[in-house]
N, C-alpha and C positions, 0 to 999 in steps of 0.2 A: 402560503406554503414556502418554506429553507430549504432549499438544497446545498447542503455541504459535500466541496468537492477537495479529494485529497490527491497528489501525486509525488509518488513516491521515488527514486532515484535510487538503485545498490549498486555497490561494487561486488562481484562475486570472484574470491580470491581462490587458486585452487582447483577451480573449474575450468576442463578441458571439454570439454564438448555440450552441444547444447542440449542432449539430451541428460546430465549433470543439471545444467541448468535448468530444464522443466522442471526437475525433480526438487532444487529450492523454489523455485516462484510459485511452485503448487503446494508445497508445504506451509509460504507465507500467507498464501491467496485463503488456503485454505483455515490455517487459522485463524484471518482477518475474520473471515465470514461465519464462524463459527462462535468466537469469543466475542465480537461487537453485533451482530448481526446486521450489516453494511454490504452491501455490493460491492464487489472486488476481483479486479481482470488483471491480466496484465496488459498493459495499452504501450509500450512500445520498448526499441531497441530489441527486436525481437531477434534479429540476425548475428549479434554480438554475444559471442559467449560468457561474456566475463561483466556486463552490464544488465541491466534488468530494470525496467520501468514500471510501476504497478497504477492504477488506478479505483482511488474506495470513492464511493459517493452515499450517502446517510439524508432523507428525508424525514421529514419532521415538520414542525410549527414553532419551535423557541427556537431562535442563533443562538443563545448564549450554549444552550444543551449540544447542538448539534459542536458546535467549537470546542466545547468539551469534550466530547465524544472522541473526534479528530486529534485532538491533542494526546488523548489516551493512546490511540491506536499509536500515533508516531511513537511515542513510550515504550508502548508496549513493543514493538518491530524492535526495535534498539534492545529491547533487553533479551526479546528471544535468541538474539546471536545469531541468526540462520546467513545473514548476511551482514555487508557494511552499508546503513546507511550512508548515503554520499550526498543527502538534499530532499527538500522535500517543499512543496507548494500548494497552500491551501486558500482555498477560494468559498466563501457564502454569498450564494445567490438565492435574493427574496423575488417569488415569481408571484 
């Protein structure tokens, strides 16, 4: 078993309150989970309005697919615009 782990890092410009901000990290969260079919939270900086941390993780049996997968999704985040990627760090663990 691959578990491919992503995390993700925005800058939210614009955004005044954190309820603003639920309303991006639910729209990215939501499109992750929708377009890739991937687990996808937000996992931290939750108290900062203007930052936002996301967490996807993709199960599987091939690295090379799952790495692919991850690499799309970071793609794909960048092009929808919702926010500024600021980083991002991805990790495959063979269990």
């Amino acid at each position: 078993m691959v578990v491919g782990v992503l995390k993700l890092q925005f800058q939210l410009f614009g955004v005044t309150s954190l309820k603003e901000k639920r309303k991006v990290v639910k729209g990215i969260v939501g499109r992750i989970r929708s377009q890739f079919d991937a687990a996808a939270a937000e996992t931290g900086l939750n108290d900062l309005h203007q930052s936002a941390e996301v967490g996807v993780t993709i199960v599987g049996n091939d690295a090379r697919l799952i790495n692919s997968r991850l690499d799309k999704i970071v793609d794909a985040v960048e092009a929808w615009g919702l926010a500024v990627l600021s980083g991002s760090e991805m990790e495959i663990i063979h269990v």
